[in-house]
N, C-alpha and C positions, 0 to 999 in steps of 0.2 A: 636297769631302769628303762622302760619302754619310751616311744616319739613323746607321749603327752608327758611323760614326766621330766622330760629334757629339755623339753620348750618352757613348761611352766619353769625349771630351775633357772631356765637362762632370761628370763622376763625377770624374776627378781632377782638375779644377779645384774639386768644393768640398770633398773631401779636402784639396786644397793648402792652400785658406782657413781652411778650421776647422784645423789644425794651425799658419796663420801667426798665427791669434784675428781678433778679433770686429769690429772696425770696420770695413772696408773690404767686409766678403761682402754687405749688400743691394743695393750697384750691382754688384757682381761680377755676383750671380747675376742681374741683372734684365739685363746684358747681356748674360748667357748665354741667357736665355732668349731675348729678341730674337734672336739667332744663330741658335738650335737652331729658331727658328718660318721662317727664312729670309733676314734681314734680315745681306747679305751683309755692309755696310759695319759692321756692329755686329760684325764676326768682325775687323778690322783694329783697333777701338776695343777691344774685349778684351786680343787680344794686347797689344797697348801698357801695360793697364791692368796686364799681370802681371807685363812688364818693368818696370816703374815700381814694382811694389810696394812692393820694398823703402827706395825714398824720398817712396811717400804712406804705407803704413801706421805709420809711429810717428807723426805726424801730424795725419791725419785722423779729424778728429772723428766720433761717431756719427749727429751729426745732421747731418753735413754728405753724410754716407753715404746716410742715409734720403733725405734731399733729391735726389740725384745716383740715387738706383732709382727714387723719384717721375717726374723726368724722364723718365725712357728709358722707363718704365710707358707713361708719357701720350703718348710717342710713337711706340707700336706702331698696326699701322694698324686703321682704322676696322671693316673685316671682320677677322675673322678668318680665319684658315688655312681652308680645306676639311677637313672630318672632324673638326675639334676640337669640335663640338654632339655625336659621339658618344664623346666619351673616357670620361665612364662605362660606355657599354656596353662601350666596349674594354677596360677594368679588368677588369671584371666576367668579361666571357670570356675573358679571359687569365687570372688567377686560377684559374679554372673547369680550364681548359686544363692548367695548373701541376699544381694539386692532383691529377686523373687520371693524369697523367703519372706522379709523382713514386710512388704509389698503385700502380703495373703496374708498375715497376722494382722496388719494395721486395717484392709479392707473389710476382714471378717468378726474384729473386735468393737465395730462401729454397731449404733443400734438405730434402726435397725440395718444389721450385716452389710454388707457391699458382697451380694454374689455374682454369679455367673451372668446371672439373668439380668440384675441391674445394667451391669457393662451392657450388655446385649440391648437396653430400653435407651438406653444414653444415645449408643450410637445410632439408633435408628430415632432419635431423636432428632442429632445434629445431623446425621447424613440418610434422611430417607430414601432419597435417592439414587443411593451406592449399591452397586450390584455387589451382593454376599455370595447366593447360590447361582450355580449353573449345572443344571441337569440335564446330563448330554442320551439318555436312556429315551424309551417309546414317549412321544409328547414331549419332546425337549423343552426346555424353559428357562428362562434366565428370572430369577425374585431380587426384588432390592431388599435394605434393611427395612423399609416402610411396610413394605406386602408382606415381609415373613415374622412383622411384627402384629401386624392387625390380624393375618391369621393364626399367632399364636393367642392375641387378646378374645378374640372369637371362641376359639378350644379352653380359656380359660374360663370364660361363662355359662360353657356347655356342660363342662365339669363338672365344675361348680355345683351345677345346678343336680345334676347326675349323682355325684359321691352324698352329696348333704352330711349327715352325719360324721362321714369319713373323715371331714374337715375337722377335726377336735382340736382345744385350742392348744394341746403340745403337737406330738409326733404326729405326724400324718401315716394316714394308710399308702402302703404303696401302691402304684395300679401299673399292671402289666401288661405290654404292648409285644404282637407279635405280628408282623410286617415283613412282606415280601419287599422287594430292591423296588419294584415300580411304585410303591405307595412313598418312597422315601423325603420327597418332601409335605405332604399331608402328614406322614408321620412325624416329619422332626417340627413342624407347626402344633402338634398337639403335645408333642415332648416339652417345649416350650410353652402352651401354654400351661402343662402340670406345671411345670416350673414355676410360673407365675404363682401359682397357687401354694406352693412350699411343698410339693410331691413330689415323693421321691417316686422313680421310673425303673419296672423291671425290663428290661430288653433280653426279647428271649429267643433263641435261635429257631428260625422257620422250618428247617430240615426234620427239627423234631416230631416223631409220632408217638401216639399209644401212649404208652409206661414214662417214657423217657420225657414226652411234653407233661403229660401231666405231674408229674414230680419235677419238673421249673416250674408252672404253676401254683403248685402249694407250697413249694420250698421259699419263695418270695414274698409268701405270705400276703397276695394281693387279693382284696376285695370286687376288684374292677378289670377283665380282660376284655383289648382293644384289640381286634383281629383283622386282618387283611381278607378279604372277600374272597381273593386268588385259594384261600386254606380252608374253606368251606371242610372239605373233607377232615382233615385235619381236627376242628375242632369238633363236627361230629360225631367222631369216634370216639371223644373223652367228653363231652357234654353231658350225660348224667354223672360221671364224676364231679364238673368241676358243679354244677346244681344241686347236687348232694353236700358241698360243701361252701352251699351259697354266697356260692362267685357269678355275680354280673357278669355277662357276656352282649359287642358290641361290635359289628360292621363298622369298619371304616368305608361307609359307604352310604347309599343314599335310599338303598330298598335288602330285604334281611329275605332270605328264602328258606332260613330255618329258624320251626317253632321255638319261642324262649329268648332269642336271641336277639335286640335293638339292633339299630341303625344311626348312624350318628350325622350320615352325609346333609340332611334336610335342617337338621337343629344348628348346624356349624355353620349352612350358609345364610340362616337367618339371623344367625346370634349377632348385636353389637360387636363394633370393633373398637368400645372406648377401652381406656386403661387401666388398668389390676393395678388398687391401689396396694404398696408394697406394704401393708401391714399387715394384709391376709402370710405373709411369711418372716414376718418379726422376732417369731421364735427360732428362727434358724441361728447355730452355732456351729461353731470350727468344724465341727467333728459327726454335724447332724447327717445323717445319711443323703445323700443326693442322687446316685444309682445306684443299680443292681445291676453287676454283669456278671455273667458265667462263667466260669471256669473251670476244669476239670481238676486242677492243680494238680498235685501227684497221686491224688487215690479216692476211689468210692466215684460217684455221681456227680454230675456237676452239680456246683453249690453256689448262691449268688453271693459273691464276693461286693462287701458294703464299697461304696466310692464314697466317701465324706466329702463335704464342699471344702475341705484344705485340701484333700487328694485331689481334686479334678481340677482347681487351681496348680495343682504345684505340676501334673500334669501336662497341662494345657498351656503353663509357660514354658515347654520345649521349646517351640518353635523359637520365640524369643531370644533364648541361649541360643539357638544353631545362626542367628542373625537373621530369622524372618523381618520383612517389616509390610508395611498396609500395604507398598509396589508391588508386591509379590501376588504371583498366582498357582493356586496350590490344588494339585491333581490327585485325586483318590479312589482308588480302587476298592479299599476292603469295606465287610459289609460292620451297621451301625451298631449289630451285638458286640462287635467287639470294641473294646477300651482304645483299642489304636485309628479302627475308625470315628468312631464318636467321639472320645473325649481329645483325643490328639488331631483328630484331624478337622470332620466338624467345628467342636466347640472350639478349639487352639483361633481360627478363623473366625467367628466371631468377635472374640475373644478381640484381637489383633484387628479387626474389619479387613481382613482377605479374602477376596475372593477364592472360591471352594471350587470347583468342577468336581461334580460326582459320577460318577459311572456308575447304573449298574450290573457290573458285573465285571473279572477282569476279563481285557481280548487283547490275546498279543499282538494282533493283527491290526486294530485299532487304537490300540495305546498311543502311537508315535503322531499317527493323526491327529488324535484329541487332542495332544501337547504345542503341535503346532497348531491347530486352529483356533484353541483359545488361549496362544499366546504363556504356558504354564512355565511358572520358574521353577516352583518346587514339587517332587513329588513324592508319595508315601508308597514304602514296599515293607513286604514279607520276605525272607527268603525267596520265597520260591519265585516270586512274581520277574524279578532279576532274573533267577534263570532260567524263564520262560521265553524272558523278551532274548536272550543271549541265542538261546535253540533257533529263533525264527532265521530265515533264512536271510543272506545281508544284502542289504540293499543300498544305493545310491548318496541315498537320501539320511542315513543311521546318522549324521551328526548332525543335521541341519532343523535347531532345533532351539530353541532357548533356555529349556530346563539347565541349573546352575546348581542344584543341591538336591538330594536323595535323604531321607530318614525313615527310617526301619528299625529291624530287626529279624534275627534267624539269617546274615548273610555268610556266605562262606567264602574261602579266601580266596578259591581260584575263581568263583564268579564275578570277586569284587576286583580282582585285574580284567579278567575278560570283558564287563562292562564297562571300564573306564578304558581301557585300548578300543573298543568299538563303538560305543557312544559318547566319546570326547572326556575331558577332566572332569568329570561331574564330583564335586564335594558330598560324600558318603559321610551322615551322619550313622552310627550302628547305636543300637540301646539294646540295655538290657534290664528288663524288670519283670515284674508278677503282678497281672493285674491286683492281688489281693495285699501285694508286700508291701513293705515300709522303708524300702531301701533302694535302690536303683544306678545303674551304672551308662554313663555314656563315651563312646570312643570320639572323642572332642578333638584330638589331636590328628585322627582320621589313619590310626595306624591298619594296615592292610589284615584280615581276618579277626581281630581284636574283636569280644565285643563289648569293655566299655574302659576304665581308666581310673586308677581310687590313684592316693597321694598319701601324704600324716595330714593335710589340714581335713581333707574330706574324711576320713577317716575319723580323724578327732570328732567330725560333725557327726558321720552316719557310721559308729562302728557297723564291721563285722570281724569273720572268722571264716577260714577254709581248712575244716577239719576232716581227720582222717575217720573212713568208716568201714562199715562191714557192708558187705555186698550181699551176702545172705541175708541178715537182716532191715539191711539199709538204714542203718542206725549209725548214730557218732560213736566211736572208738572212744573208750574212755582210759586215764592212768590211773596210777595205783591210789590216788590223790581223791578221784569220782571226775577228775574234769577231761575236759575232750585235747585231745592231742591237734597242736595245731601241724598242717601239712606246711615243706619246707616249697621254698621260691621254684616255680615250672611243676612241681608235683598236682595231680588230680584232687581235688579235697569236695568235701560236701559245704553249702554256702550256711550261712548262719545269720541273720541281719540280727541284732539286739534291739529288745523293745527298749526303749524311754521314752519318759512322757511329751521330751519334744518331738519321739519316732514312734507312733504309736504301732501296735497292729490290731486293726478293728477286727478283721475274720471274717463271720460269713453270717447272712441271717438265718437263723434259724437255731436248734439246741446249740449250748453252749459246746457242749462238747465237742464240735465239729472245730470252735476254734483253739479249743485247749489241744485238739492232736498235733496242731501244728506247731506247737512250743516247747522248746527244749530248754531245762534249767539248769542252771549250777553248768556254765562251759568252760570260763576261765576262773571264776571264782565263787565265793557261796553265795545263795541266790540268786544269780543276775539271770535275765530271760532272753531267750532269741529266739527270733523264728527259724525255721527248719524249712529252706524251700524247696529241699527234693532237688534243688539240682547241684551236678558235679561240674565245679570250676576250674581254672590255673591261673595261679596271676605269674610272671614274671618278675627281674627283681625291677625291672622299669614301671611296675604297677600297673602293666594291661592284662585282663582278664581274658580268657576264654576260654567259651564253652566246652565242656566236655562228655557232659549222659545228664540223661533225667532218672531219676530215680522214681520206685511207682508201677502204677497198672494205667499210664497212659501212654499213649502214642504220639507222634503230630502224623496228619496226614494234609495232603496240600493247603498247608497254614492252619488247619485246626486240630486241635486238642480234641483227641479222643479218650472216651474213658472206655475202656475193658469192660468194666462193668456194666454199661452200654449195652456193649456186643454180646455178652452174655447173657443180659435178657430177655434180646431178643431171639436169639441163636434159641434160647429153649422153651421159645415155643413151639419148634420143631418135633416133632414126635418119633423119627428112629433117630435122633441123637440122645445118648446113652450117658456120656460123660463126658466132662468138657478140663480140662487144665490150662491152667496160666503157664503160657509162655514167658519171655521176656517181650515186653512191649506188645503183647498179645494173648488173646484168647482161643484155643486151638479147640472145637468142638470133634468127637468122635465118637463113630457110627457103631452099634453093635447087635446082630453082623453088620459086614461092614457095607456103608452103602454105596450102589457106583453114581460118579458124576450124574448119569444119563438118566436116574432114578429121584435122587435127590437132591443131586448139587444143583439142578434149577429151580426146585424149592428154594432151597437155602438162602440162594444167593436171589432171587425177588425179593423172600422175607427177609432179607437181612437190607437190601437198599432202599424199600418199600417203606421200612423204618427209620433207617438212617442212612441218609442217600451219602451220607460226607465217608462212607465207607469203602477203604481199598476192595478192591478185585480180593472173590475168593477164591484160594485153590486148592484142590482134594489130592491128599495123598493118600496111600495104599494102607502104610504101617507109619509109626514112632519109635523111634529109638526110644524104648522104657528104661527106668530104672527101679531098684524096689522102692525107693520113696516116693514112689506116685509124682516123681516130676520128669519134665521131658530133660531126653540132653541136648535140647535145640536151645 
């Protein structure tokens, strides 16, 4: 019998006790607990103890009770279970977990809704005056909740007025923003004000050209793209694509230097700044879309992964769990397409009424400065950003600092000593999650390389499974049965979250089919679904997880998700490359004959960053170890 069906046995067994009274429940329950800790033989001594009841309990004495739990007390064994040194912190986070929960249901079941945006009208309601943002970038600024509320009321009437039609009285059209780091508060004012409007926001990576921007554009399915003025190029180069598939195009700016294309800067500074009455978004439910972020997840192109207004709630109450509170001042680095900077760190901040410091862009050289000079407790990393700051070279000054708490993800374990031995005890939150999953892990207890921590109750709440796979086809191993073989405690297994209706997995906009590939049926038993996320985990028997491969044709390269298939399309626009194979974690392009560096590799490698600048360094070798299957043995 698995955790959930030894809890529920033992809830009605001490329902059954306390309703038969009072003598016999201290060895009841001390054999239950022996049970419930593992001690198999102690589940055969129960049973019996509950057929028998009715001729021990008139009986048996109290104290002969007490004596008979003493026993079976003293004879549990000398260690204890694995993970039971942290059932306080498991309370504690479950609790934590409960209360947000319970918190997003009760705000988003009101009509109309209690969203993001409401919170956000509230407090700049009651504290117009409170500094939210600080943007330390060209034209540094500081905005209260007042200013970054009138200029989202402004972008909401300019909208407005712009989509018309778009506004129907269910789903909204999405409209798609693509934004350089300097436009970054203009654009989270017009983010905000779609929001007001009940529109949902595509956020599309800037780096993108050619093929690859224009497939985030239609993949988002937006009527409306909002462009940063800095990408002029950019969006001229796919501009009869995206008018051929009439899509509106708009300067976040105040004068348009290409034919077709508005300007929005003149309409936004005239427009009113009264207030978006919330009924233009009264159709919003749990599960309505709220953004679009990219993702490459483990295969094909990036896809925009839905954000539902329960997901960006459940979210954006991290901070909350980690012990954010409004004191606090929170430092960020990464950029707004990503879920970690926007929804966790942005909106978390509003959210909460913290102040935000934004940068754009990271500089290890300026990190430690910022955090001093505006006073930062908390900050947001990536992997890599840690050991970026770890490489600079040390200085005097490495502790003198008031940052108190770290939350991330991607961190590794010798970096996460190396930072806390050279820049003081900093409290390392680590997460693990998909932007597009349904399941999510955090290292709450702050065990060193971990990256998150499940239990039986969290588990109970959010199953999963770490099954075993094939690496050739990176698929779950299945038994003689059809179900997947679950991987033993420290083993590598492939992750599995299970859908239910209280766990949903929304997927991706666009064909369905993009979100049926990521669903696995029938794992443990018949019918039941989970999602497949491509990565290889280990938990331990203490229930800490960690990472171990992504499964897939993508990469990371400094904090971003690359797709292969990316690379490869741009790679063949090339004209003396001949044939290209998937490596692991790569794209290997090859010349035939073969071509040298000095000829083509600086082709190459311009068309290839020209395109997608977020691309490693390329390098040319001579020959490939072949084999006859047409795959490398790299």
């Amino acid at each position: 019998m698995g955790i959930q069906g030894r809890l529920a046995f033992l809830v009605l067994l001490l329902l059954l006790l306390r309703g038969l009274g009072w003598p016999a429940w201290p060895a009841a329950v001390a054999l239950a607990l022996r049970w419930l800790l593992g001690d198999s033989a102690c589940c055969v001594l129960l049973g019996l103890a509950v057929l028998a009841w009715p001729w021990l309990g008139p009986w048996m004495p109290h104290w002969l009770s007490l004596a008979a739990a003493a026993l079976t007390l003293a004879l549990l064994p000398a260690r204890p279970p694995p993970g039971l040194r942290w059932l306080p912190a498991d309370l504690g986070y479950l609790f934590g977990t409960l209360r947000l929960g319970l918190n997003i249901q009760a705000r988003l079941r009101r009509r109309p809704p209690d969203t993001f945006i409401d919170s956000f009208e509230r407090r700049a309601r009651a504290q117009p005056g409170r500094q939210i943002l600080v943007w330390t970038g060209p034209g540094s600024q500081t905005v209260t909740f007042g200013e970054l509320d009138a200029r989202a009321c402004r972008a909401a009437w300019v909208m407005k007025a712009e989509l018309g039609d778009a506004l129907g009285p269910h789903e909204r059209e999405p409209t798609a923003l693509l934004m350089l780091p300097s436009q970054t508060v203009p654009a989270l004012g017009l983010w905000l004000g779609l929001a007001k409007l009940g529109c949902p926001v595509a956020w599309i990576n800037p780096h993108g050209r050619g093929a690859p921007l224009v497939h985030a554009v239609l993949s988002s399915g937006a009527r409306v793209l909002v462009v940063d003025p800095g990408l002029r190029e950019n969006l001229e180069e796919i501009l009869p694509k995206l008018q051929a598939e009439n899509i509106r195009c708009f300067y976040l700016g105040h004068s348009s230097p290409t034919p077709g294309v508005g300007a929005l800067g003149a309409a936004l500074d005239a427009a009113p700044s009264d207030p978006v009455p919330a009924d233009l978004r009264a159709e919003i439910k749990l599960r309505s879309p709220a953004l679009f972020i990219y993702t490459s997840g483990t295969t094909g192109l990036p896809k925009p992964a839905i954000l539902t207004y329960e997901r960006v709630l459940q979210i954006s109450g991290m901070l909350t769990l980690c012990g954010v509170t409004a004191d606090d001042v929170v430092y960020s680095v990464l950029p707004l397409y990503h879920t970690m900077g926007l929804v966790l760190g942005v909106l978390s901040c509003l959210e909460l009424g913290v102040t935000c410091v934004l940068a754009p862009k990271f500089s290890a050289s300026r990190f430690w400065d910022d955090c001093r000079q505006h006073g930062v407790t908390v900050i947001q990393y990536v992997g890599e950003v840690l050991r970026y700051l770890c490489n600079t070279p040390q200085r005097p000054e490495d502790r003198s600092h008031s940052v108190r708490l770290a939350i991330g993800s991607g961190l590794r374990a010798e970096v996460w000593e190396t930072f806390q031995q050279r820049f003081g005890p900093i409290q390392i939150w680590e997460a693990y999650g998909a932007t597009e999953g349904n399941v999510g892990f955090v290292n709450y207890p702050g065990r060193c390389g971990a990256q998150g921590k499940s239990n039986c109750f969290l588990r109970m709440m959010s199953p999963f499974e770490l099954v075993q796979f094939s690496m050739e086809t990176e698929e779950p191993v299945r038994d003689k049965q059809g179900f997947c073989i679950p991987v033993g405690p420290g083993e590598p297994g492939l992750l599995l979250t299970q859908v239910l209706a209280r766990q949903p997995f929304v997927g991706y906009r666009g064909p369905r089919e993009q979100t049926e590939k990521k669903l696995v049926y029938n794992v443990r038993r018949p019918n039941d679904v989970y999602y497949n996320t491509g990565d290889v985990l280990a938990m331990d028997r203490e229930g800490f997880l960690y990472f171990r491969d992504r499964l897939g044709d993508t990469f990371r390269w400094k904090g971003e998700n690359v797709s292969t298939r990316e690379v490869e399309g741009v790679l063949s626009l090339v004209d003396f490359l001949q044939e290209g194979v998937r490596v692991r974690w790569a794209w290997l392009p090859c010349s035939w004959p073969p071509a040298r560096p000095s000829t083509g590799g600086g082709y190459t490698s311009t068309c290839a960053t020209g395109s997608l600048p977020m691309l490693p360094p390329i390098s040319f070798v001579s020959r490939t170890p072949w084999r006859p299957q047409a795959r490398s043995n790299w």
